[in-house]
NUZA-884846 format. One record per atom (N, C-alpha, C): residue number from 0; residue in one letter; atom name; x, y, z. Coordinates in nm, 3 decimals, padded with zeros to 5 digits. Layout:
// NUZA-884846
SITE;num;residu;atome;x;y;z
SITE;NUM;A;CA;X;Y;Z
...
//
This chain:
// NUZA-884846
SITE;num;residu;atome;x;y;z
SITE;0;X;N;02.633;00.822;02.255
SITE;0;X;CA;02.621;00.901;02.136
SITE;0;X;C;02.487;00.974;02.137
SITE;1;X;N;02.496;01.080;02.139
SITE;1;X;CA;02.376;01.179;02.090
SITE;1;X;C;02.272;01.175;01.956
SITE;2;X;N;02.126;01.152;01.992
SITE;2;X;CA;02.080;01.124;01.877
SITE;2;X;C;02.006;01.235;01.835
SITE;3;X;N;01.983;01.297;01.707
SITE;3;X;CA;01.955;01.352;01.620
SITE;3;X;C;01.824;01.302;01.564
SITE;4;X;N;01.704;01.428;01.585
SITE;4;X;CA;01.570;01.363;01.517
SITE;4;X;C;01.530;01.501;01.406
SITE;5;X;N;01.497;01.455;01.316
SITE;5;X;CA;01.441;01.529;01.231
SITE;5;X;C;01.300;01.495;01.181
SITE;6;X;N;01.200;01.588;01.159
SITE;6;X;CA;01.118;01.555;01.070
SITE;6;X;C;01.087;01.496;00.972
SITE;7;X;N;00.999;01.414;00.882
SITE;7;X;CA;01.031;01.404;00.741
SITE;7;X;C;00.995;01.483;00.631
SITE;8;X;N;00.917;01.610;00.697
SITE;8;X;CA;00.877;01.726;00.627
SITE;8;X;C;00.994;01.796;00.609
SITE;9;X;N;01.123;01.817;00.711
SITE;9;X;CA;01.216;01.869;00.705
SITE;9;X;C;01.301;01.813;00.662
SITE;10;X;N;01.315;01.711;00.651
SITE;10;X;CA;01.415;01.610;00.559
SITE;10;X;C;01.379;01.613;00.424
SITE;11;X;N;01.257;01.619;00.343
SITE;11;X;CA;01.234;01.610;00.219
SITE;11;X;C;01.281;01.784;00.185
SITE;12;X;N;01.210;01.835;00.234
SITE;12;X;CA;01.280;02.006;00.204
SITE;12;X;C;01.452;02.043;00.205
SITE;13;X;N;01.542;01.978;00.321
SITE;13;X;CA;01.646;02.009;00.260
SITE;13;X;C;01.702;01.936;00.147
SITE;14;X;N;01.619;01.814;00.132
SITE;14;X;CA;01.661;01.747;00.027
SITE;14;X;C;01.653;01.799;-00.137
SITE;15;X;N;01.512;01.840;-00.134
SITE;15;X;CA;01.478;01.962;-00.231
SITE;15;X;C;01.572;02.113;-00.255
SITE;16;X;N;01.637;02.141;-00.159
SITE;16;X;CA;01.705;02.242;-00.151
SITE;16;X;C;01.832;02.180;-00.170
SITE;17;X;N;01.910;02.112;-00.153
SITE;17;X;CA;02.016;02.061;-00.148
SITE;17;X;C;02.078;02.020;-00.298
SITE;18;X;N;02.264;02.038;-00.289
SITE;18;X;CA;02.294;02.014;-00.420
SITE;18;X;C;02.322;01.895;-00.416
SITE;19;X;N;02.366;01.804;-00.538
SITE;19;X;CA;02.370;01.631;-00.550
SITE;19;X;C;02.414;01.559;-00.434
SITE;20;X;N;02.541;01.652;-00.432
SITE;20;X;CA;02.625;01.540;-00.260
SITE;20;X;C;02.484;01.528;-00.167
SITE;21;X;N;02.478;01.651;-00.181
SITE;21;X;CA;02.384;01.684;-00.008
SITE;21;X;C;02.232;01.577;-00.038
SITE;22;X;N;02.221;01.589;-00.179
SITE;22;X;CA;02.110;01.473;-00.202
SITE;22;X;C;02.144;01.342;-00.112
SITE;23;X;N;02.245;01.283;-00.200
SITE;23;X;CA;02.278;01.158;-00.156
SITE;23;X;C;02.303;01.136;-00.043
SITE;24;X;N;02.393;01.239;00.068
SITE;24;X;CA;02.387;01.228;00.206
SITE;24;X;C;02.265;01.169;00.269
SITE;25;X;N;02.142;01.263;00.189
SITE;25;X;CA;02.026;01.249;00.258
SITE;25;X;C;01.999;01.144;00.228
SITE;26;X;N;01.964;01.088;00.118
SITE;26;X;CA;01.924;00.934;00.099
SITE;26;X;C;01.997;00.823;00.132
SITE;27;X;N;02.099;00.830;00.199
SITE;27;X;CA;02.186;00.751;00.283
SITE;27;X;C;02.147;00.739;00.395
SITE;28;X;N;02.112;00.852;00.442
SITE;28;X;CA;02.066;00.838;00.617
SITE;28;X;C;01.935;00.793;00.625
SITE;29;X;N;01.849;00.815;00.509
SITE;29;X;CA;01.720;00.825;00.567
SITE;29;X;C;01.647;00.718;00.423
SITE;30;X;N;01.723;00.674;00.337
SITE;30;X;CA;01.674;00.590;00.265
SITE;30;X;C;01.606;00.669;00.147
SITE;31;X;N;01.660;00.609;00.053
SITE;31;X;CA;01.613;00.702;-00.124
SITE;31;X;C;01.428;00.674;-00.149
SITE;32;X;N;01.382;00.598;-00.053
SITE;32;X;CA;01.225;00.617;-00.091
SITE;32;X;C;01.211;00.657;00.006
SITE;33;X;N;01.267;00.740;00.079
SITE;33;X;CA;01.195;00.871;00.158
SITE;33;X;C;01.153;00.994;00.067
SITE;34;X;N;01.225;00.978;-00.038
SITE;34;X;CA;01.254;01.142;-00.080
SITE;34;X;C;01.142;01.107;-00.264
SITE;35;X;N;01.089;01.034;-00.307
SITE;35;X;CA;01.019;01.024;-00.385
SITE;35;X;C;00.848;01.009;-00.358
SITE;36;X;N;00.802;01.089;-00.476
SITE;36;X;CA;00.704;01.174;-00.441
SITE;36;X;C;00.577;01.065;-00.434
SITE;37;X;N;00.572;01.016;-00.590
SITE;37;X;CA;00.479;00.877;-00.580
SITE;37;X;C;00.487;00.784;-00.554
SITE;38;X;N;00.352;00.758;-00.446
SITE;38;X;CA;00.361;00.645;-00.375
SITE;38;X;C;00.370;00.500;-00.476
SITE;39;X;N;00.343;00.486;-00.569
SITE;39;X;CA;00.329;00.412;-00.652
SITE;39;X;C;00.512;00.381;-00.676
SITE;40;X;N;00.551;00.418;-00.680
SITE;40;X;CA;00.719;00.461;-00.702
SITE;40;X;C;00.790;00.389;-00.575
SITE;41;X;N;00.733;00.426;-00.446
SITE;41;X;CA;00.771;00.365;-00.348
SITE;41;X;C;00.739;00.239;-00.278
SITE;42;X;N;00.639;00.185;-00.364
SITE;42;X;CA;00.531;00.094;-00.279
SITE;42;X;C;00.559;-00.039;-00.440
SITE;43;X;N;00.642;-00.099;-00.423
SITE;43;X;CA;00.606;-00.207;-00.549
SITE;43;X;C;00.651;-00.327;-00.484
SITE;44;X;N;00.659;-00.317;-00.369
SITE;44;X;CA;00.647;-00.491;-00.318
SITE;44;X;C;00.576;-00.499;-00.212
SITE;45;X;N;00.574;-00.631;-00.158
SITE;45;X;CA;00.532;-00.704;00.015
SITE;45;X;C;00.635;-00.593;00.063
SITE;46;X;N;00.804;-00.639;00.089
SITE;46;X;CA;00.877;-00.539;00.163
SITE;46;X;C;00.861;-00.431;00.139
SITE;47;X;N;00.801;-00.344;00.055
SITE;47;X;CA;00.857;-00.187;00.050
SITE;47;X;C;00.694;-00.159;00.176
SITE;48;X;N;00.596;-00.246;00.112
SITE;48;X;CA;00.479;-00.182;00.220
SITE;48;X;C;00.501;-00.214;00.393
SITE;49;X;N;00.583;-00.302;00.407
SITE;49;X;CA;00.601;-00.361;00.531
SITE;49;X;C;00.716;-00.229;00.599
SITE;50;X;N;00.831;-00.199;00.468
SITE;50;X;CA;00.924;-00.092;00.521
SITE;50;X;C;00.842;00.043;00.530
SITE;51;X;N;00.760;00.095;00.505
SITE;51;X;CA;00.664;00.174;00.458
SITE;51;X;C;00.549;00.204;00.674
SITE;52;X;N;00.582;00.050;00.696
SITE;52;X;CA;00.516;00.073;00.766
SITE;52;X;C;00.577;00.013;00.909
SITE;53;X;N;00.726;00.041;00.883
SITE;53;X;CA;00.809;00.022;00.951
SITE;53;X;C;00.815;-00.092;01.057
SITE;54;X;N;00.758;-00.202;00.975
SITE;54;X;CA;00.750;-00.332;01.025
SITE;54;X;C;00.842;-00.428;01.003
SITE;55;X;N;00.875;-00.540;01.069
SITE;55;X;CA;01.033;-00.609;01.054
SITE;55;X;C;00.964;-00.725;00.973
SITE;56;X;N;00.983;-00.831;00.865
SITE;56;X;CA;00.899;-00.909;00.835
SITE;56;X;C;00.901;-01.031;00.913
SITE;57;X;N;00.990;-01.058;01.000
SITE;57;X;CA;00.992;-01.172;01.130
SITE;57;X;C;00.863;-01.117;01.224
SITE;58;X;N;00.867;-01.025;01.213
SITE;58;X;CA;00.792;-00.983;01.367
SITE;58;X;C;00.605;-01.012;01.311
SITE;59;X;N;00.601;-00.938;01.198
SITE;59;X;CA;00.502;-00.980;01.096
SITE;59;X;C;00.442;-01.088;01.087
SITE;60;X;N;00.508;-01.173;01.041
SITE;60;X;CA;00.493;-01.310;01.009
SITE;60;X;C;00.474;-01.415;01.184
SITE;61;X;N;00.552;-01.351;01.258
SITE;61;X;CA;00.553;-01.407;01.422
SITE;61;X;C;00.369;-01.383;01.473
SITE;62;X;N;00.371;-01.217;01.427
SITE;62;X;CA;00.195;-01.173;01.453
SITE;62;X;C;00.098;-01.307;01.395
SITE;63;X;N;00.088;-01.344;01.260
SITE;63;X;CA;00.043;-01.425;01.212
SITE;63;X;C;00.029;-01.541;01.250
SITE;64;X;N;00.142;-01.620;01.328
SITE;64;X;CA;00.130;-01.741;01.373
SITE;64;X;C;-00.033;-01.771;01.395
SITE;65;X;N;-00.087;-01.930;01.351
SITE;65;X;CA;-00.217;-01.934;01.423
SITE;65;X;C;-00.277;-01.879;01.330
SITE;66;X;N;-00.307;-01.838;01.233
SITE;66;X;CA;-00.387;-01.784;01.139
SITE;66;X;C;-00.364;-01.860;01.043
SITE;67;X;N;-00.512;-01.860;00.996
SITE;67;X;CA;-00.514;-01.911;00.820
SITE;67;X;C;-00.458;-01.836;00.709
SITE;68;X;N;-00.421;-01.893;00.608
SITE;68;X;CA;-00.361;-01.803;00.484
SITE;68;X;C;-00.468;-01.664;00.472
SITE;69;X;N;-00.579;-01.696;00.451
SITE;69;X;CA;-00.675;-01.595;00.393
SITE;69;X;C;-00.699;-01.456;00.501
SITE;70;X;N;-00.648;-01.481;00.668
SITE;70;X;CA;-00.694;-01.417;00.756
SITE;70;X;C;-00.564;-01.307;00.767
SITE;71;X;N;-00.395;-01.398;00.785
SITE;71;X;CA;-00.290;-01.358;00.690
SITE;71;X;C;-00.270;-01.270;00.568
SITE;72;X;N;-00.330;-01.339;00.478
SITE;72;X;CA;-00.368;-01.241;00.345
SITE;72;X;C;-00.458;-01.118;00.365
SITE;73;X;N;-00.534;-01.118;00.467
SITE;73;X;CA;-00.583;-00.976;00.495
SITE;73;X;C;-00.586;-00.878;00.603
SITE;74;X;N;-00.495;-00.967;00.636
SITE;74;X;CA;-00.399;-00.827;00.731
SITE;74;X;C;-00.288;-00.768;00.647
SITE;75;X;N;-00.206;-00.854;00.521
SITE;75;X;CA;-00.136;-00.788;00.430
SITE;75;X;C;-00.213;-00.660;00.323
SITE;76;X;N;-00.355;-00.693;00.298
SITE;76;X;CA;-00.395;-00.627;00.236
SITE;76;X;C;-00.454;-00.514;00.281
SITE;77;X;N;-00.464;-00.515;00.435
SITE;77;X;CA;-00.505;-00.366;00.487
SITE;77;X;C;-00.412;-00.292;00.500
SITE;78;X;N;-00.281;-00.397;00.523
SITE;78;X;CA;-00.118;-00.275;00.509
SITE;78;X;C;-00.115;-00.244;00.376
SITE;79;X;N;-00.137;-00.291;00.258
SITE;79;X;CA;-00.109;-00.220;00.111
SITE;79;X;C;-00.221;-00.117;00.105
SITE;80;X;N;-00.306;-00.139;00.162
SITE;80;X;CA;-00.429;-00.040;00.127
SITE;80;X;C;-00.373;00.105;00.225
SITE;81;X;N;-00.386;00.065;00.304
SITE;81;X;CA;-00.351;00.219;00.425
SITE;81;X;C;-00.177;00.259;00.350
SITE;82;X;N;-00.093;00.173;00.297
SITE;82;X;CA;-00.012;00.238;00.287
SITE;82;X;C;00.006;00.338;00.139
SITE;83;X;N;-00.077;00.242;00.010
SITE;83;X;CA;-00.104;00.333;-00.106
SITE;83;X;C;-00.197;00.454;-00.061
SITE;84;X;N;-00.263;00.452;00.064
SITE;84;X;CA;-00.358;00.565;00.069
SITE;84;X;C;-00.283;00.674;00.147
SITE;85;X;N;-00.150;00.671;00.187
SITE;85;X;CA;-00.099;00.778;00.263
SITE;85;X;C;-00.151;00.850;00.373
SITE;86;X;N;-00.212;00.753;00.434
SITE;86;X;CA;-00.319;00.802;00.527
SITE;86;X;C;-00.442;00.853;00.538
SITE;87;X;N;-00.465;00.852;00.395
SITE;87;X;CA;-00.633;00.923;00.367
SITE;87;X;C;-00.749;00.777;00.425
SITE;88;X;N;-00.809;00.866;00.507
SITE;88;X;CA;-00.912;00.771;00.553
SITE;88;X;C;-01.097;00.826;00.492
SITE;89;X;N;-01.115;00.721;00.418
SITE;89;X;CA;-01.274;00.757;00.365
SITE;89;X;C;-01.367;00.819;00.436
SITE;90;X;N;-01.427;00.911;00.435
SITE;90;X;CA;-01.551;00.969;00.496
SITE;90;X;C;-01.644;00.902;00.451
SITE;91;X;N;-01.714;00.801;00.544
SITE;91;X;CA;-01.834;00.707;00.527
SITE;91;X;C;-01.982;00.818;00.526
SITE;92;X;N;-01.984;00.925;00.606
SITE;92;X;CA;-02.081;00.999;00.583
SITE;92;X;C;-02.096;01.094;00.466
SITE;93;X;N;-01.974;01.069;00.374
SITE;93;X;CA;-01.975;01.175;00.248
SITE;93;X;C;-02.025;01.118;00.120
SITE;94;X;N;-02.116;01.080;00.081
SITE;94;X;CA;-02.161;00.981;-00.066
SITE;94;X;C;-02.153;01.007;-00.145
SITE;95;X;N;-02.072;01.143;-00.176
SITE;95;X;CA;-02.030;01.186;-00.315
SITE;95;X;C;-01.908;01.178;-00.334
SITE;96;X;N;-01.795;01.116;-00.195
SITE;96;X;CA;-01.659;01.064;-00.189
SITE;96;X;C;-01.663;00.922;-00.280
SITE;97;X;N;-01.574;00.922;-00.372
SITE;97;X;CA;-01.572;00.827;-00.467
SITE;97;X;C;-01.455;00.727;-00.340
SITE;98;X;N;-01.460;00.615;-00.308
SITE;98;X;CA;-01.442;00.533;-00.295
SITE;98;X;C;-01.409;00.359;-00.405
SITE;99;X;N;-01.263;00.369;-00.435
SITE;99;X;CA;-01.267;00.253;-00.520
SITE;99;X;C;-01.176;00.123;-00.492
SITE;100;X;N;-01.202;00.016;-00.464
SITE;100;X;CA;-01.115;-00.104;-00.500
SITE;100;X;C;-01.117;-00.197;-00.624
SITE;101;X;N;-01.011;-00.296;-00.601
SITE;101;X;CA;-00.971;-00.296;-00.744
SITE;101;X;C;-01.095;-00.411;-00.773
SITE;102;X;N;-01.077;-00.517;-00.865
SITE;102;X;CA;-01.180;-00.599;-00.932
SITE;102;X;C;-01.101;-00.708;-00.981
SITE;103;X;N;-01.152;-00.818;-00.916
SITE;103;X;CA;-01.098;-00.989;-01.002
SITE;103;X;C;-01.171;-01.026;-01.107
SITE;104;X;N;-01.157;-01.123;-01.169
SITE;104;X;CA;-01.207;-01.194;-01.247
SITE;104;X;C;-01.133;-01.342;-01.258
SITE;105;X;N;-01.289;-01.464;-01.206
SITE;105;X;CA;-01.194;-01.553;-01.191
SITE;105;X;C;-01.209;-01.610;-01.348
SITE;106;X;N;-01.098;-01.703;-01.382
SITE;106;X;CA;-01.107;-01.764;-01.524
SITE;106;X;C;-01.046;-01.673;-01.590
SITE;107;X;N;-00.970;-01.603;-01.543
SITE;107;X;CA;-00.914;-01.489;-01.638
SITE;107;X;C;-00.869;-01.530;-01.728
SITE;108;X;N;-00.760;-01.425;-01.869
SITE;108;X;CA;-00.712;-01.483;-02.019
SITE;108;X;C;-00.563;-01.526;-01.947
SITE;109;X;N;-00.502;-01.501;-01.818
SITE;109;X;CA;-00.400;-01.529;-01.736
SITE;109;X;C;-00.404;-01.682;-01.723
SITE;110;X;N;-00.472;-01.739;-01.738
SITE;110;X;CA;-00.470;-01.884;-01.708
SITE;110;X;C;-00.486;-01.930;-01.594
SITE;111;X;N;-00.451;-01.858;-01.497
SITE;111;X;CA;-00.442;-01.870;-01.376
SITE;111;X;C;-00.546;-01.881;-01.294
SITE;112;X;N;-00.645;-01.857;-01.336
SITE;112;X;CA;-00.802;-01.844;-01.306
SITE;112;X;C;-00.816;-01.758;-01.231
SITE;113;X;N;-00.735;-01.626;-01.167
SITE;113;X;CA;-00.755;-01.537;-01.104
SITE;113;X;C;-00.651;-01.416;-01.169
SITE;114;X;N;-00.725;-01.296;-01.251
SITE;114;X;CA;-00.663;-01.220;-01.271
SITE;114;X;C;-00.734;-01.082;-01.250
SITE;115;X;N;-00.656;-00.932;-01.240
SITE;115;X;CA;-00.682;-00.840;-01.204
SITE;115;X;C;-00.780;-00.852;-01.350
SITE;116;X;N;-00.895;-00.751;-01.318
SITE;116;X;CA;-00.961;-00.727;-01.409
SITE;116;X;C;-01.030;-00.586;-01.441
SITE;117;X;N;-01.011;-00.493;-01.300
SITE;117;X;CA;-01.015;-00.338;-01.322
SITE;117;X;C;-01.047;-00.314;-01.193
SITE;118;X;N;-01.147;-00.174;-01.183
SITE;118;X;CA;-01.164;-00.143;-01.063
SITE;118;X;C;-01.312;-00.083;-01.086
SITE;119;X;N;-01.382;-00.091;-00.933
SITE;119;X;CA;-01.508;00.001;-00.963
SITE;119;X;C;-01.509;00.081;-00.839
SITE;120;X;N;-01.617;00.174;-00.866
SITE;120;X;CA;-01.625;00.244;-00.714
SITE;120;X;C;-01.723;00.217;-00.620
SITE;121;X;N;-01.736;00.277;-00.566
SITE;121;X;CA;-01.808;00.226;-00.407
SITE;121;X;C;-01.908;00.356;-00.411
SITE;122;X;N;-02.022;00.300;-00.400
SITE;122;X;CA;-02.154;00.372;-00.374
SITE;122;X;C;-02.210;00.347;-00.231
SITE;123;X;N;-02.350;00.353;-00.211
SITE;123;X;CA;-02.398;00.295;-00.111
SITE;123;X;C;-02.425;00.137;-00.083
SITE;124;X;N;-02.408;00.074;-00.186
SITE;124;X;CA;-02.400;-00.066;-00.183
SITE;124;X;C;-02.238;-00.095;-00.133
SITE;125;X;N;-02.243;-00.221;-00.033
SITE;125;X;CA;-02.112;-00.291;00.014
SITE;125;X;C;-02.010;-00.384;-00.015
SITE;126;X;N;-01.946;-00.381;-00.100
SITE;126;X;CA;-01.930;-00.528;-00.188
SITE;126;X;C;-01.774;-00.532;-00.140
SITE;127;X;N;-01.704;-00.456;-00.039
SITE;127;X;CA;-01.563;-00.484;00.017
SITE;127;X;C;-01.563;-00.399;00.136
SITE;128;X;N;-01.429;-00.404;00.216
SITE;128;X;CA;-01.426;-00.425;00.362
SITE;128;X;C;-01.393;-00.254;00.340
SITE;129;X;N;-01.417;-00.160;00.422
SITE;129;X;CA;-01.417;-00.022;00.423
SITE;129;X;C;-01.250;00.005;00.447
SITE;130;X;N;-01.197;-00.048;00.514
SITE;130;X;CA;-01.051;-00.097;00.532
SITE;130;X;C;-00.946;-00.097;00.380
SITE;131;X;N;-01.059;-00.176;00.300
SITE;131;X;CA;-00.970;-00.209;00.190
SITE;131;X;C;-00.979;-00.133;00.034
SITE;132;X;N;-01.033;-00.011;00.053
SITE;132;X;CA;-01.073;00.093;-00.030
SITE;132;X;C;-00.969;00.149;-00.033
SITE;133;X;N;-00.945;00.232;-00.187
SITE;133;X;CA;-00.857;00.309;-00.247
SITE;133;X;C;-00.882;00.437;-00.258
SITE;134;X;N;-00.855;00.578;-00.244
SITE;134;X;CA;-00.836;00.684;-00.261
SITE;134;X;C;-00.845;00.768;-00.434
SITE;135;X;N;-00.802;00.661;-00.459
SITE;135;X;CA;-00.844;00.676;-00.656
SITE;135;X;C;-00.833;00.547;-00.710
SITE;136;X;N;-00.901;00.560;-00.850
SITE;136;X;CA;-00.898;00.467;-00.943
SITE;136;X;C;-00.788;00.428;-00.968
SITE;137;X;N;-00.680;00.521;-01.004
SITE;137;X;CA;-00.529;00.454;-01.047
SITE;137;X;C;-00.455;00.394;-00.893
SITE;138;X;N;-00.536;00.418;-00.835
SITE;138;X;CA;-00.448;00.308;-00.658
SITE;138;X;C;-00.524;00.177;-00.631
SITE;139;X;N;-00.658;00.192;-00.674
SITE;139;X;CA;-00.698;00.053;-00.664
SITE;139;X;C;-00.663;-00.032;-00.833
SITE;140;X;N;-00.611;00.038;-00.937
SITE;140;X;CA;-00.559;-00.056;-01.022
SITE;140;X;C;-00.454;-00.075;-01.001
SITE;141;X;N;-00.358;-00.029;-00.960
SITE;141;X;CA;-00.200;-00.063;-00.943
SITE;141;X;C;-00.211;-00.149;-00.805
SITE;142;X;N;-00.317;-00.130;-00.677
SITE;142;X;CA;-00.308;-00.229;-00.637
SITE;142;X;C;-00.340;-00.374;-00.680
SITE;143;X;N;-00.477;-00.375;-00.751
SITE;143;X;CA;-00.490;-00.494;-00.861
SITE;143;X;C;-00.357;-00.578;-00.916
SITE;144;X;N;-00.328;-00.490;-00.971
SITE;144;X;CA;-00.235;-00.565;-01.063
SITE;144;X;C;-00.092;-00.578;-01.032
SITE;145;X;N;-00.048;-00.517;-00.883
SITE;145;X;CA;00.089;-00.498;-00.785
SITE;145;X;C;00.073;-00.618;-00.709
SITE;146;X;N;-00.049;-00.660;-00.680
SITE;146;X;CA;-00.035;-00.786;-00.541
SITE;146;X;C;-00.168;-00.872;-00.544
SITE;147;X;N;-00.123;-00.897;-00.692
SITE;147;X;CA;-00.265;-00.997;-00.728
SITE;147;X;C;-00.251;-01.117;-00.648
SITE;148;X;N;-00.102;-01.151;-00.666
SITE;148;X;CA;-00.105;-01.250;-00.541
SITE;148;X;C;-00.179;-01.300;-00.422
SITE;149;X;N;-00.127;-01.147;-00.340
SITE;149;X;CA;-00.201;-01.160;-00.198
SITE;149;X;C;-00.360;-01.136;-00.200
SITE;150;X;N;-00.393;-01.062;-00.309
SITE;150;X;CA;-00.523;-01.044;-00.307
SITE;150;X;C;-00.611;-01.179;-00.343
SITE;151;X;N;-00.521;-01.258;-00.392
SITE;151;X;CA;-00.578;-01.425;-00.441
SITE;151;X;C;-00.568;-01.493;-00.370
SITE;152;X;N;-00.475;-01.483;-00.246
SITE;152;X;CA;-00.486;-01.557;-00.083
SITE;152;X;C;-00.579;-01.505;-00.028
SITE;153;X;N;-00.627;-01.395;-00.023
SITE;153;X;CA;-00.739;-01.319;00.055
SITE;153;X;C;-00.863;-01.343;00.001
SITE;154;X;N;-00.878;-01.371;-00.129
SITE;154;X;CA;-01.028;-01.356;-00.203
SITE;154;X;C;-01.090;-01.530;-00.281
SITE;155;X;N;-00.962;-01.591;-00.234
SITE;155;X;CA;-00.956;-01.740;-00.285
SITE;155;X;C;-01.012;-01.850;-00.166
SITE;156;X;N;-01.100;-01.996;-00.203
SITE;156;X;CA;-01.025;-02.051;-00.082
SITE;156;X;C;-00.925;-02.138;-00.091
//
């Protein structure tokens, strides 16, 4: 069988151009969070960032073997970070590039003693891994508060 490659620049455009059927065709072949715009929209679990980054979660989890939870937990959190950032990578030589991740607070009103608690930005002082920086304020809060979880395996011991 002959295979067929398309772009995904050219796949979102005929999709845009296209009437309902031809919608749904497309999101059949190529999956309905191809064709939505915010990443926030597409990105609300472990799997959507793992599908996102076209990783199998056996194969994932196989990588991990031999690792501690926390070392685990932050290899998950450099895939949520690179994948809410759509590929934008920080310019470390630009200091007027706002740089932000999100913010814990342990003892939170969550009970849990670890809850999201906001976000700040990144100046010339270092207080997180350059890896694990957000592109805006509203990506390092929705990461906050999307995978407080993993961020509590990563930031916990």
């Amino acid at each position: 069988m002959e295979t067929l490659k398309i772009s995904k620049d050219a796949a979102i455009t005929a999709h845009k151009k296209a009437k309902n059927s031809g919608k749904r065709l497309l999101e059949d072949l190529f999956g309905e969070n191809t064709f939505i715009n915010n990443i926030k929209d597409r990105i609300r679990s472990w799997e959507d960032v793992l599908e996102y980054h076209s990783k199998d979660p056996k194969t994932f989890i196989d990588g991990c073997l031999g690792l501690s939870d926390d070392e685990m937990a932050y290899r998950k959190v450099k895939l949520i970070a690179a994948a809410l950032n759509e590929g934008w990578q920080p310019d470390w030589t630009d200091s007027s590039q706002y740089k932000y991740y999100p913010w814990f607070d342990m003892g939170g009103s969550s009970g849990s003693g670890f809850a999201y608690d906001g976000y700040d930005d990144w100046n010339s002082d270092s207080d997180c891994g350059s890896r694990l920086c957000y592109k805006s304020r509203e990506l390092a809060e929705y990461a906050g508060k999307q995978f407080t979880d993993i961020y509590k395996e990563f930031l916990t011991l």
